[in-house]
N, C-alpha and C positions, 0 to 999 in steps of 0.2 A: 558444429554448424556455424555456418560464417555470413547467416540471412541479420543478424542483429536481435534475435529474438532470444528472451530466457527461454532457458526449455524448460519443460514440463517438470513435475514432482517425479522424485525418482523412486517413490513407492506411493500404494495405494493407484486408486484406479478415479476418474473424475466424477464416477457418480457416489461417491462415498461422501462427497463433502455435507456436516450437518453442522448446521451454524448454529450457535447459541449466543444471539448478540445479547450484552451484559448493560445496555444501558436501555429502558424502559422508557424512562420521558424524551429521549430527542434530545437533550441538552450537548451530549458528547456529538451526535451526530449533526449535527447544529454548527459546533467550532471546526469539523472537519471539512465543513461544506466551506464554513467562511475561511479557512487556511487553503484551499483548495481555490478559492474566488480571489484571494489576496496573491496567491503564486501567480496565477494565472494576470490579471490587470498588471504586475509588477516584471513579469518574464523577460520582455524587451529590455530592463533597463538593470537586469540582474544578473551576473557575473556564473559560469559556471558551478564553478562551487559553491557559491549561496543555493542556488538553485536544486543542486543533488542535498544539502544540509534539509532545505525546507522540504523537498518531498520523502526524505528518511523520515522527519519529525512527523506529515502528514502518514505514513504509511506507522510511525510508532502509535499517533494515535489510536488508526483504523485497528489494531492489533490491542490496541483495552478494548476494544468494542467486542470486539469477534479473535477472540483465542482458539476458535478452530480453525478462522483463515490465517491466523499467526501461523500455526500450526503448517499448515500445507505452506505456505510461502514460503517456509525455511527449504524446503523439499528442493527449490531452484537452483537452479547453477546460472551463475554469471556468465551472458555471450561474452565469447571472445575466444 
């Protein structure tokens, strides 16, 4: 498919997802918001590669939080 889109998980089905986020107080969820606000205010003056390094880092994060969306997000294939 040539829309730009990952595709889907290529097993399991979408209503199977059951999350068990591992952080309790907000803290982790807290520095994802702010690496998320820091990409974001800095985008215009941030070079491609910086750019795909810090949202790997922000999506490594999200994956301590929630190892079951770890889990399915392996599931994608690369558009292209």
């Amino acid at each position: 498919m040539g829309d730009g889109f990952a595709q889907g998980p290529t097993r399991g089905s979408w209503d199977c997802y059951d999350s068990t986020v591992c952080s309790i107080e907000g803290g982790a969820l807290r520095r994802v918001a702010e690496a998320i606000d820091r990409l974001e205010a800095d985008r215009q003056n941030t070079d491609a590669v910086d750019l795909e390094a810090r949202i790997a880092a922000i999506w490594s994060m999200v994956s301590e939080i929630d190892p079951e969306l770890a889990r399915l997000a392996s599931g994608y294939t690369k558009p292209g």
